[in-house]
C-alpha positions, 0 to 999 in steps of 0.5 A, a space after each residue: 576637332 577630332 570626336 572619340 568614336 572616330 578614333 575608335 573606329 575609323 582611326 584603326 580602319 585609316 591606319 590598316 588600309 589607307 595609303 597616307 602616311 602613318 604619322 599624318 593619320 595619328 597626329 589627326 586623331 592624337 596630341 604630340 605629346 601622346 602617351 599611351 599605355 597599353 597593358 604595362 607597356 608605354 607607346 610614344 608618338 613615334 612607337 604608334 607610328 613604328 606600329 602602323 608597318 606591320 598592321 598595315 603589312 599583317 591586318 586582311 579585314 578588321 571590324 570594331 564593335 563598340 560596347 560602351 563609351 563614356 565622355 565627360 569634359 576632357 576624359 572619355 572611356 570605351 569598351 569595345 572589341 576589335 576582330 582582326 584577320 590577319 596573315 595566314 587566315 588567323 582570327 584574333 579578337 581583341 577586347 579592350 577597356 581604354 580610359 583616355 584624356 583629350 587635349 584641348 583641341 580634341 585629340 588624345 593626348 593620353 590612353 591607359 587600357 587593359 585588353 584581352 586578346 583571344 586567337 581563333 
């Protein structure tokens, strides 16, 4: 069974830099049926997985820095910031409030976050 703070951290780190493929790493850490919302935009399954190219094409160095995380049955709830370095030399820091349901089996099977992203 999947646990949340490996989605938090470690999912991002396997999706930017490891060479399995994209699909294999998000059905490990989310439900078929996954829904994520994400600052007034929806992602499926397959927009998760169409994302991957260009993080993995674009993200240098990555690190997550985990504030707050809340879990209670099948919900769970973090804040945290991801600073990125991507391409160019460019710093983007990324703060996020992500508030989650799980599936049974642990994975995520919906996200609905809200974040901030400042450019240094």
């Amino acid at each position: 069974m999947p646990d949340f703070h490996a989605f938090l951290t470690r999912m991002p780190y396997e999706l930017a830099f490891s060479q399995e493929d994209a699909a294999t790493i998000l059905d490990r850490y989310y439900s078929p049926e996954i829904e994520y919302h994400n600052d007034g935009i929806t992602l499926d399954r397959q927009r998760l997985i169409d994302h991957a190219g260009p993080v993995r094409k674009n993200v240098r160095e990555l690190n997550i820095e985990i504030h707050d995380t809340l879990l209670d049955g099948d919900r769970a709830a973090a804040r945290y910031t991801m600073t990125v370095l991507v391409r160019k030399d460019k710093t983007v820091r990324i703060e996020v409030c992500l508030f989650a349901r799980l599936a049974p089996d642990g994975r995520v099977r919906r996200v609905d976050s809200i974040t901030r992203t400042v450019t240094q």
